[in-house]
PASEBA-1860 file (N, C-alpha, C; in nm, 3 decimals):
! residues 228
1> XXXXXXXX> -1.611/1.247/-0.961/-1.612/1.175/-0.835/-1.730/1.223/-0.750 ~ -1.812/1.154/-0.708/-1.920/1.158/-0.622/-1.902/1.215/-0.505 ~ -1.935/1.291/-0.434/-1.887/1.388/-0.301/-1.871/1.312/-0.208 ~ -1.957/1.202/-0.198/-1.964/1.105/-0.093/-1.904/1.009/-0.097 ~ -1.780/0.982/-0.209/-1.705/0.864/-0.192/-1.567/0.940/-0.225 ~ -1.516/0.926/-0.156/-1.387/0.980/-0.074/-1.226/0.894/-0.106 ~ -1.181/0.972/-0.132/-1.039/0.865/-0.190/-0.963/0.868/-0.054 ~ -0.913/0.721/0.002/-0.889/0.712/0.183/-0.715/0.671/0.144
9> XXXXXXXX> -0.622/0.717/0.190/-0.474/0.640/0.178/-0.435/0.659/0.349 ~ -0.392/0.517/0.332/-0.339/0.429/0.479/-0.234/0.406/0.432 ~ -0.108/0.491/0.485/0.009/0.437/0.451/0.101/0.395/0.611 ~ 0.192/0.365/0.631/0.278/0.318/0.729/0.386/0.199/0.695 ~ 0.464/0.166/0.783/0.602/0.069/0.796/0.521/-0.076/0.774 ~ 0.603/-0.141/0.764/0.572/-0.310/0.721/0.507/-0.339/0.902 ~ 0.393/-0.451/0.894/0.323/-0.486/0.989/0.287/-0.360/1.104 ~ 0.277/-0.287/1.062/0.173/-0.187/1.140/0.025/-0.165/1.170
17> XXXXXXXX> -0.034/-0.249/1.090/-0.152/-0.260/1.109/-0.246/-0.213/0.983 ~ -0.218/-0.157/0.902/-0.278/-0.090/0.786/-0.332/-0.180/0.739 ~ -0.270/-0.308/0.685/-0.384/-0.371/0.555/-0.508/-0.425/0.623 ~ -0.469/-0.499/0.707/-0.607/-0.546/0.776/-0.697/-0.411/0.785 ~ -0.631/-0.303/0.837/-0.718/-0.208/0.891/-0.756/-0.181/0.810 ~ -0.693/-0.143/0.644/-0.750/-0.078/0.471/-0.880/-0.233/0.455 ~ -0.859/-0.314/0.455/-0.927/-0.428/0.437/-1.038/-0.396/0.472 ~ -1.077/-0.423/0.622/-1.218/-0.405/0.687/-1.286/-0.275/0.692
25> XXXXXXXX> -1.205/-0.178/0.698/-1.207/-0.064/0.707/-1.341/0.016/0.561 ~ -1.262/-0.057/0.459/-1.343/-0.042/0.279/-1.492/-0.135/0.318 ~ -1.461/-0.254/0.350/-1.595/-0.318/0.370/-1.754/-0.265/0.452 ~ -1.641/-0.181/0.543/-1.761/-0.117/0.636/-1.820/0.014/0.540 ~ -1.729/0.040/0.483/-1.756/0.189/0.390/-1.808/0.185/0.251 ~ -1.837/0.033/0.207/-1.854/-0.032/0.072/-1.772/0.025/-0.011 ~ -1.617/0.047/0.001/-1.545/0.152/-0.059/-1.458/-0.006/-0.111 ~ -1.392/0.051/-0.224/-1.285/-0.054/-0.324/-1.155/-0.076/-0.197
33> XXXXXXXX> -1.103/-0.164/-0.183/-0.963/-0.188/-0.091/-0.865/-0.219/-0.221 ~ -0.764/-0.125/-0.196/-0.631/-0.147/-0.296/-0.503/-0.159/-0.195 ~ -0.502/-0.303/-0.185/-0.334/-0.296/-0.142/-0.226/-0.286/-0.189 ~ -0.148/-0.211/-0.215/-0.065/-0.132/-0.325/0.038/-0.227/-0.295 ~ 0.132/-0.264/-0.171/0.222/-0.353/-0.143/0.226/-0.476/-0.178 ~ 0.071/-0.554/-0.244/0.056/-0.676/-0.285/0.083/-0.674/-0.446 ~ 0.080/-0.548/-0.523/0.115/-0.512/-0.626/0.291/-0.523/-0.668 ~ 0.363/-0.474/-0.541/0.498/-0.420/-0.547/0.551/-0.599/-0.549
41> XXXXXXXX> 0.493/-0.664/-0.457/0.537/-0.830/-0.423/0.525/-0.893/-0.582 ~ 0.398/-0.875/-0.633/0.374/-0.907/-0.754/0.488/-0.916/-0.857 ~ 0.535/-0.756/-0.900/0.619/-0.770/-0.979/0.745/-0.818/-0.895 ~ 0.794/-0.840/-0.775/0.857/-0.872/-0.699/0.906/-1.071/-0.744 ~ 0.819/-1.104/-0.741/0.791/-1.261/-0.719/0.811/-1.298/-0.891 ~ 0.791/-1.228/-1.016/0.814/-1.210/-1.132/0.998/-1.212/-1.133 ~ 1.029/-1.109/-1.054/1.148/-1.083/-1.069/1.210/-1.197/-0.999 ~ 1.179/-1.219/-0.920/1.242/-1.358/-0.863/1.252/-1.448/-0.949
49> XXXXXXXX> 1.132/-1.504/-0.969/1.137/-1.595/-1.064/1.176/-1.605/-1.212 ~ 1.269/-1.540/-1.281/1.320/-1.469/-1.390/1.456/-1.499/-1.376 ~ 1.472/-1.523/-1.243/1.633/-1.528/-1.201/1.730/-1.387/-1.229 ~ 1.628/-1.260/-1.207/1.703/-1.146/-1.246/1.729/-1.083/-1.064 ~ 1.837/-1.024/-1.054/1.872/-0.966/-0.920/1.824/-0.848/-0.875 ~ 1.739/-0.866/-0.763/1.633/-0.757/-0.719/1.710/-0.614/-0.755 ~ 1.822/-0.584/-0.783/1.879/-0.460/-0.802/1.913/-0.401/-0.941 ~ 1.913/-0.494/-1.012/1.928/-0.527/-1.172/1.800/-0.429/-1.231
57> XXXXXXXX> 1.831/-0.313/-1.206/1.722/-0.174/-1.311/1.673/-0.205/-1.453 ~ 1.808/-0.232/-1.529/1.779/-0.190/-1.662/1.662/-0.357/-1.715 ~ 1.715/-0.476/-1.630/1.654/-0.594/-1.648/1.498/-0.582/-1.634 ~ 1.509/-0.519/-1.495/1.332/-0.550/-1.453/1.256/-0.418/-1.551 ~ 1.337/-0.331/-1.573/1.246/-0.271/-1.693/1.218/-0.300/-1.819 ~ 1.348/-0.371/-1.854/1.249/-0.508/-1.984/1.217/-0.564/-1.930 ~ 1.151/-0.648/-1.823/1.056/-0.730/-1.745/0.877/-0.670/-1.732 ~ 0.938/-0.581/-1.707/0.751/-0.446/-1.695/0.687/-0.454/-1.831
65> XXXXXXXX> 0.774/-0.472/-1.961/0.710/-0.431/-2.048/0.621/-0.509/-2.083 ~ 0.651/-0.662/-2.003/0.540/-0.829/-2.058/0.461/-0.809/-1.885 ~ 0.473/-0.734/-1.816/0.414/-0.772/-1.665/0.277/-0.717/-1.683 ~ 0.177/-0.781/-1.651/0.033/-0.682/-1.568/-0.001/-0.783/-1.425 ~ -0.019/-0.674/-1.356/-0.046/-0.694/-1.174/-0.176/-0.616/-1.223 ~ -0.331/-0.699/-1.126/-0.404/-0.678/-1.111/-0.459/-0.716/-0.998 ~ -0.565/-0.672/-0.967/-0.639/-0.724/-0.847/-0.799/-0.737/-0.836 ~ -0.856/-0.829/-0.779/-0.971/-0.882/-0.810/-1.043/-0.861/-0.706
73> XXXXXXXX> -1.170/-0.876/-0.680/-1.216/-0.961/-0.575/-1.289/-1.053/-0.559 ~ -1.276/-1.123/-0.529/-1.360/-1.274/-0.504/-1.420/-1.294/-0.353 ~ -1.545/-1.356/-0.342/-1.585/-1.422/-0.231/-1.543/-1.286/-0.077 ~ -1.524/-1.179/-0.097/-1.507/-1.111/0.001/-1.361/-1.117/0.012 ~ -1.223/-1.190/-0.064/-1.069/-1.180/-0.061/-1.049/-1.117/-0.163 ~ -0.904/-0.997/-0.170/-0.876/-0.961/-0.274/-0.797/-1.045/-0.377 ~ -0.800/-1.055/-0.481/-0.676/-1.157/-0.505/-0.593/-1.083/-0.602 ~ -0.422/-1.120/-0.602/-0.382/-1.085/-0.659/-0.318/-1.176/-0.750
81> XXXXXXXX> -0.334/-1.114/-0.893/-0.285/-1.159/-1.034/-0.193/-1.101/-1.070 ~ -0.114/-1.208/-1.152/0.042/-1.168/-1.177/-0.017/-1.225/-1.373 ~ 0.008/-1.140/-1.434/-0.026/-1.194/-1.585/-0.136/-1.290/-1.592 ~ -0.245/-1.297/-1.511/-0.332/-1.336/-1.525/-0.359/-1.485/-1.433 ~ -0.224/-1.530/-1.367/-0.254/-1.589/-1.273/-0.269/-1.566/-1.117 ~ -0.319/-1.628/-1.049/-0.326/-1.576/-0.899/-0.204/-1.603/-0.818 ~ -0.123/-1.535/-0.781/-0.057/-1.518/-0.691/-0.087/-1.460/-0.582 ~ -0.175/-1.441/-0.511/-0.203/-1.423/-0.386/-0.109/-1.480/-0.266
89> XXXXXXXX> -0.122/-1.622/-0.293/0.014/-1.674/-0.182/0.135/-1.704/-0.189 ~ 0.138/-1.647/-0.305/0.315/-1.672/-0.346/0.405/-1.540/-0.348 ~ 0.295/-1.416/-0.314/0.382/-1.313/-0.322/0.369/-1.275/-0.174 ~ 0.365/-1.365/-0.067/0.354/-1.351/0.095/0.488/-1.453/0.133 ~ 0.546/-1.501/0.023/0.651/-1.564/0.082/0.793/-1.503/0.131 ~ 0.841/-1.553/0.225/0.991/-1.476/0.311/1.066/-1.428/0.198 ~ 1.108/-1.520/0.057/1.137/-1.482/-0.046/1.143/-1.317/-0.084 ~ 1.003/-1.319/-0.143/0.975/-1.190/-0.122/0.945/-1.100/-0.061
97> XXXXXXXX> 0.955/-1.109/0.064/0.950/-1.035/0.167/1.108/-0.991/0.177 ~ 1.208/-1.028/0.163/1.337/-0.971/0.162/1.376/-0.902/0.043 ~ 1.314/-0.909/-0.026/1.330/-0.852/-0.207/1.244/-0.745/-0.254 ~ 1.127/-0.749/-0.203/1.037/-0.623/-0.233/1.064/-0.496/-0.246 ~ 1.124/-0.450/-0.128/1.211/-0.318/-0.110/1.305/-0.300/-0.185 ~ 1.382/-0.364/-0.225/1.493/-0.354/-0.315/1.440/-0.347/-0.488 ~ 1.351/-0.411/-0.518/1.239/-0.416/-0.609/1.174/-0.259/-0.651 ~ 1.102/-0.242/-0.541/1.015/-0.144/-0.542/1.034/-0.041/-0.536
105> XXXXXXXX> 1.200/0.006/-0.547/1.299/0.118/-0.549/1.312/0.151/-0.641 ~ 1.284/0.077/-0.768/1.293/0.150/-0.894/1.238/0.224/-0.942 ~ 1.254/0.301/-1.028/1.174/0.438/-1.076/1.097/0.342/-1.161 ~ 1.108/0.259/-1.258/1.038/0.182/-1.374/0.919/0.119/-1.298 ~ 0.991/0.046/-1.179/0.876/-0.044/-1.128/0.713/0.079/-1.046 ~ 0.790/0.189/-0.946/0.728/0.285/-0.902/0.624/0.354/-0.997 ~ 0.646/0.381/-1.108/0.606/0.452/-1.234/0.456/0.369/-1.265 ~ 0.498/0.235/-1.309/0.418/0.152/-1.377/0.269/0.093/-1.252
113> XXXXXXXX> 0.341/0.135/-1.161/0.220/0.068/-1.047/0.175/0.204/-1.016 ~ 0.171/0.325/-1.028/0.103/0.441/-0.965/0.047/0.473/-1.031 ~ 0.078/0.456/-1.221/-0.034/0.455/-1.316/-0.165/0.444/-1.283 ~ -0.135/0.272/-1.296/-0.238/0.143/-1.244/-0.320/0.183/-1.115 ~ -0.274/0.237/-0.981/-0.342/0.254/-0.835/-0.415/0.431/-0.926 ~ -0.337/0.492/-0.968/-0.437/0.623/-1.004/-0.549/0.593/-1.081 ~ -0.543/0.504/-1.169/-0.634/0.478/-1.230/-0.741/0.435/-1.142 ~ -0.697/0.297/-1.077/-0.808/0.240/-0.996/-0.904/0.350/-0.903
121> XXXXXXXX> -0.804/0.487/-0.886/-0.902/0.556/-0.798/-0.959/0.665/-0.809 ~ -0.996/0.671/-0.933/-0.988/0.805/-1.014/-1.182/0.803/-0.946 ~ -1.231/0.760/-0.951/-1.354/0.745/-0.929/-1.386/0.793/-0.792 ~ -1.324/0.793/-0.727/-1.322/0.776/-0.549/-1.363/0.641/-0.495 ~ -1.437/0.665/-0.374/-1.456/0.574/-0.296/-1.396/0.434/-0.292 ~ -1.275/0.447/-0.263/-1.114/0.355/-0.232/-1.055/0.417/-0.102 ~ -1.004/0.295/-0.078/-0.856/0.305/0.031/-0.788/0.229/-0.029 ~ -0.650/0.291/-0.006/-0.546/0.231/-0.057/-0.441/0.265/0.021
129> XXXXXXXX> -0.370/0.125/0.030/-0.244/0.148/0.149/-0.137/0.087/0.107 ~ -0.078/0.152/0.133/0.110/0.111/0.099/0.191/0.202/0.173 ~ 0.318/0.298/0.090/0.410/0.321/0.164/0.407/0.482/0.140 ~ 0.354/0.548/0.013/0.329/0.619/-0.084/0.255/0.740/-0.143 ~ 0.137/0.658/-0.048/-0.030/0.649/-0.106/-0.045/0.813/-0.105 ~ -0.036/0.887/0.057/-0.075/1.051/0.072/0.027/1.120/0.049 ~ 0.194/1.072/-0.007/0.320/1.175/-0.069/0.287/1.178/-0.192 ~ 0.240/1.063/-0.269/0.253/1.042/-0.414/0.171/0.947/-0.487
137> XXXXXXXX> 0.122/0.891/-0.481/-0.031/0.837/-0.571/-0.113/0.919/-0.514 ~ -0.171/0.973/-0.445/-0.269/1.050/-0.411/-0.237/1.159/-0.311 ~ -0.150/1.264/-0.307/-0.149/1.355/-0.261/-0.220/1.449/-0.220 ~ -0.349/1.419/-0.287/-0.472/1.542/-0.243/-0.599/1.446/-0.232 ~ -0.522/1.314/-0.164/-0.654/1.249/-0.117/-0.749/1.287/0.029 ~ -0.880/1.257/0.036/-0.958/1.340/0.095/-0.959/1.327/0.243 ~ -0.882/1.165/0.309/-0.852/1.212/0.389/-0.688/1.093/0.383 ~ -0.586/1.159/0.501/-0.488/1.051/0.486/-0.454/1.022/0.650
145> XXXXXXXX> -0.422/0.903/0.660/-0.369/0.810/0.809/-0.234/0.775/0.768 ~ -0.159/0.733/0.892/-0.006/0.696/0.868/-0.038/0.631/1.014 ~ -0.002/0.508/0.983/-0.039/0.420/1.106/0.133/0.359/1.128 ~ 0.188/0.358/1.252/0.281/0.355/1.326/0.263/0.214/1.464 ~ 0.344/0.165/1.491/0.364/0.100/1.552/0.521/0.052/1.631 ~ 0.520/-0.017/1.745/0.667/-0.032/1.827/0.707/-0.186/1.681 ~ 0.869/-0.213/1.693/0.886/-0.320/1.618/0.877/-0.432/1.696 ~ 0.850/-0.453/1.832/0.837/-0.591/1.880/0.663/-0.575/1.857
153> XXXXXXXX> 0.583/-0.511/1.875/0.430/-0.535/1.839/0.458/-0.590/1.709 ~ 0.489/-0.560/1.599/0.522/-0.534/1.461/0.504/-0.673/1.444 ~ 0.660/-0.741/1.487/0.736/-0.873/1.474/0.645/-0.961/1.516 ~ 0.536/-0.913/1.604/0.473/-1.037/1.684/0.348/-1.037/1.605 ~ 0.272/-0.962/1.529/0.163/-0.964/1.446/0.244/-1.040/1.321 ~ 0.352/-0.990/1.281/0.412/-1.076/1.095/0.413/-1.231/1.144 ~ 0.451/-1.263/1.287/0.464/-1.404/1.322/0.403/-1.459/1.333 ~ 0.253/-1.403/1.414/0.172/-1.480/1.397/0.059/-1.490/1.279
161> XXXXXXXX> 0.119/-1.387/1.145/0.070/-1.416/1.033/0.137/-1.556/1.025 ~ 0.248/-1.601/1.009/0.362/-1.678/0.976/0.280/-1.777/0.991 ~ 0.262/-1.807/1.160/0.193/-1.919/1.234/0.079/-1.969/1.161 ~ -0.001/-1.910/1.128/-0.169/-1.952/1.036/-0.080/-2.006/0.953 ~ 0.059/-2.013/0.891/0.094/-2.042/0.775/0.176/-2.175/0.785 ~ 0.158/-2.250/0.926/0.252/-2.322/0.963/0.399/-2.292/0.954 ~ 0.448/-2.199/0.967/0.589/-2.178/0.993/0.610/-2.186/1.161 ~ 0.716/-2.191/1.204/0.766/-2.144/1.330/0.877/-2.020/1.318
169> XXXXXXXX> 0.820/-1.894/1.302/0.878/-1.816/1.301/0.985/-1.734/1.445 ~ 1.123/-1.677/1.400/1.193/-1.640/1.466/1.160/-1.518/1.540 ~ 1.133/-1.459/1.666/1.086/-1.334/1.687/1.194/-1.236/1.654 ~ 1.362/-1.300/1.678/1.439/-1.129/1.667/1.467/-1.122/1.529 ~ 1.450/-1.229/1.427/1.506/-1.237/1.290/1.384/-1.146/1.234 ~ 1.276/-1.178/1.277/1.191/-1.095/1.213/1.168/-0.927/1.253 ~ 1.227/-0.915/1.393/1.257/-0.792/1.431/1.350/-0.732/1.286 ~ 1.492/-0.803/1.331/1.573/-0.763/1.264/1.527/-0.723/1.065
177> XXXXXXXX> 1.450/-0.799/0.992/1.402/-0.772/0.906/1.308/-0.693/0.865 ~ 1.211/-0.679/1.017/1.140/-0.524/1.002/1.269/-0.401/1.008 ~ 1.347/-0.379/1.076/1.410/-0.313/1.096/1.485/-0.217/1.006 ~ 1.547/-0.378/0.890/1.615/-0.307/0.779/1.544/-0.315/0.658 ~ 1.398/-0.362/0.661/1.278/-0.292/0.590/1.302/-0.156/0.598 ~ 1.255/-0.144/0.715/1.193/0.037/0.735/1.344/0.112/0.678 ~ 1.474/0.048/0.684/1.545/0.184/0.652/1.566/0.164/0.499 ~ 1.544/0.054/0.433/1.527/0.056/0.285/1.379/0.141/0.273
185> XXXXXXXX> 1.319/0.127/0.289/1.192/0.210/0.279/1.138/0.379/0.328 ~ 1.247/0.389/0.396/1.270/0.532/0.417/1.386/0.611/0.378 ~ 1.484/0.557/0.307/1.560/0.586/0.244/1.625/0.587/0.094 ~ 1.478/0.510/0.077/1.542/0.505/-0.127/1.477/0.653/-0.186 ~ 1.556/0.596/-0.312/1.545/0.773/-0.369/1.406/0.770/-0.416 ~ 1.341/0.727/-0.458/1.211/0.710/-0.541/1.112/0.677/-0.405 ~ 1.009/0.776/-0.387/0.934/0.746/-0.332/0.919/0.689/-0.196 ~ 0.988/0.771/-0.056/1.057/0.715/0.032/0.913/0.703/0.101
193> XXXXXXXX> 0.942/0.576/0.229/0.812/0.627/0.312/0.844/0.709/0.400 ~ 0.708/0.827/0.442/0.739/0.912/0.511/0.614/0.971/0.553 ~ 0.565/1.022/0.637/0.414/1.072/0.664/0.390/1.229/0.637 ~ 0.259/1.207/0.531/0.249/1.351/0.462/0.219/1.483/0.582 ~ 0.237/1.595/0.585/0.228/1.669/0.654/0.095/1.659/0.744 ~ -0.044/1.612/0.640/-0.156/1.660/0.670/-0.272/1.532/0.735 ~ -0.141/1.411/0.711/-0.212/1.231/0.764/-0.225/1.233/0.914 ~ -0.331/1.184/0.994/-0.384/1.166/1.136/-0.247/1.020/1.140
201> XXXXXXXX> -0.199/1.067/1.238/-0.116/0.945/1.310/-0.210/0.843/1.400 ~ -0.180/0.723/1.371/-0.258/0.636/1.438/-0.155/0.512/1.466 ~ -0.117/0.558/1.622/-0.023/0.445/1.690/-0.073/0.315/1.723 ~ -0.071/0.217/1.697/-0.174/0.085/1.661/-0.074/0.008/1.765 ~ 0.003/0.001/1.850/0.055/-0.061/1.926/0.021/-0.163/2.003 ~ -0.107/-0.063/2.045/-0.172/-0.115/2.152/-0.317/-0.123/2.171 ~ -0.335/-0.102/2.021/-0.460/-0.118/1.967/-0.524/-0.230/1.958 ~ -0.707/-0.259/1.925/-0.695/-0.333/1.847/-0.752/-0.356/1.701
209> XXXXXXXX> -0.771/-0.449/1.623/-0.789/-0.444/1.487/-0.931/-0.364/1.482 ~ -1.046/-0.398/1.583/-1.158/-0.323/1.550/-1.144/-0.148/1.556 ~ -1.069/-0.147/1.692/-1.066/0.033/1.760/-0.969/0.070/1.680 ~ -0.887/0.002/1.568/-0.814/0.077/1.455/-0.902/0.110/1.370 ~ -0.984/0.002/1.336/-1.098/0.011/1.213/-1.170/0.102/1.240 ~ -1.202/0.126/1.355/-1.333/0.236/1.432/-1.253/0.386/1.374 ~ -1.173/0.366/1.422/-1.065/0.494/1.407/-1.103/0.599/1.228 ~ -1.068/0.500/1.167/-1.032/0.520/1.067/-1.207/0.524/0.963
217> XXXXXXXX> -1.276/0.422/0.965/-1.435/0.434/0.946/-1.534/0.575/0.994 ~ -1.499/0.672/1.164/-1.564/0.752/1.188/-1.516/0.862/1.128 ~ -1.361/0.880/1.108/-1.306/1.028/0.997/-1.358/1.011/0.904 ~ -1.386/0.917/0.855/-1.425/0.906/0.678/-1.550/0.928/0.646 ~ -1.644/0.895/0.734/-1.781/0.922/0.772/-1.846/1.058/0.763 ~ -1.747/1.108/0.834/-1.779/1.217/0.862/-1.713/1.334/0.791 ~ -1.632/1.318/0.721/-1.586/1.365/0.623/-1.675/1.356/0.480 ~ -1.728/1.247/0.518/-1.852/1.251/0.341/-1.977/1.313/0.363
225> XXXX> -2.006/1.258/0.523/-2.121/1.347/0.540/-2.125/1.487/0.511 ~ -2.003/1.558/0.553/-1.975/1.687/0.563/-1.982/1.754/0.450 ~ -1.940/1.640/0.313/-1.935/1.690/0.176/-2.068/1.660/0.126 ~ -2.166/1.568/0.192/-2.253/1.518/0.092/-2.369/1.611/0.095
END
């Protein structure tokens, strides 16, 4: 790994601000963006469509053995592939947005995608964000963030993802579904989210998308400089 390209993990709760922020954040740094959560939807949206029950272990692990989740990039978007087709917008649906967590609790499914994200970053110069990234895919990455946010900010950024999407989304339903996100996600046995001892907290509340990006672009900076 090159001194100057730095392995970055952005982890935090559902709509906190991370992917956008991992997104722009890599572009400014010419660094790889891995969204690890578009991976978890992946085999997520598989399992859906299989008609197997997001809780059903022994199923979705004969399911893994025909699955590959990849990710591309095109035109400046990442895209994500499910066996070789693009699912990019099919693994953003409410569908799977209630199923992921329950999904992504498995040891089989956890296993098979941390492979895959270690691999991708064995090289350095990546960010990668999910739930995970500085407890357990990269524990001795070079630098780590845990970005935090209130759940009505939260609810009102997932909605007005929604909105670009023509939905009319509910504000307390989506409260309520961040809500019992975060305690499936901080409470399963495999890989809970949780912020590593040594990750810069970055309360994004009241932020915005650039002075998050700023945030997160000048540690990293200066962290390579320091090594280079």
């Amino acid at each position: 790994m090159s001194p100057g390209k730095l392995v970055v993990a952005i982890d935090g709760p559902a709509a906190s601000g991370k992917s956008t922020t991992a997104r722009l954040a890599a572009e400014k740094l010419g660094y790889i963006h891995v969204d690890t959560g578009a991976m978890y939807r992946a085999v997520t949206l598989k399992v859906l469509r299989a008609g197997i029950p997001p809780d059903d272990r022994k199923a979705i692990g004969g399911l893994l053995r025909e699955t590959h989740v990849a990710l591309r990039r095109e035109g400046g978007v990442t895209r994500v592939l499910l066996d070789g087709h693009d699912v990019t917008e099919e693994i953003r649906s409410r569908e799977v947005t209630r199923s992921v967590s329950i999904v992504s609790r498995h040891r089989a499914v956890r296993e098979a995608m941390v492979r895959e994200q270690r691999r991708m970053g064995a090289e350095g110069g990546i960010v990668l964000e999910g739930r995970d990234i500085g407890t357990v895919v990269f524990p001795d990455a070079d630098v780590k963030f845990f970005m935090i946010a209130g759940i009505e900010s939260r609810a009102r950024r997932r909605a007005q993802e929604l909105r670009t999407k023509g939905a009319e989304p509910d504000l307390d339903g989506l409260m309520k579904e961040i809500r019992e996100r975060d305690s499936l996600d901080s409470t399963r046995k495999e890989s809970p989210l949780r912020k590593a001892d040594d990750a810069i907290e970055i309360d994004t509340s009241d932020m915005t998308i650039e002075e998050q990006v700023r945030t997160v672009v000048d540690r990293v900076r200066r962290i390579a400089e320091g090594r280079a």
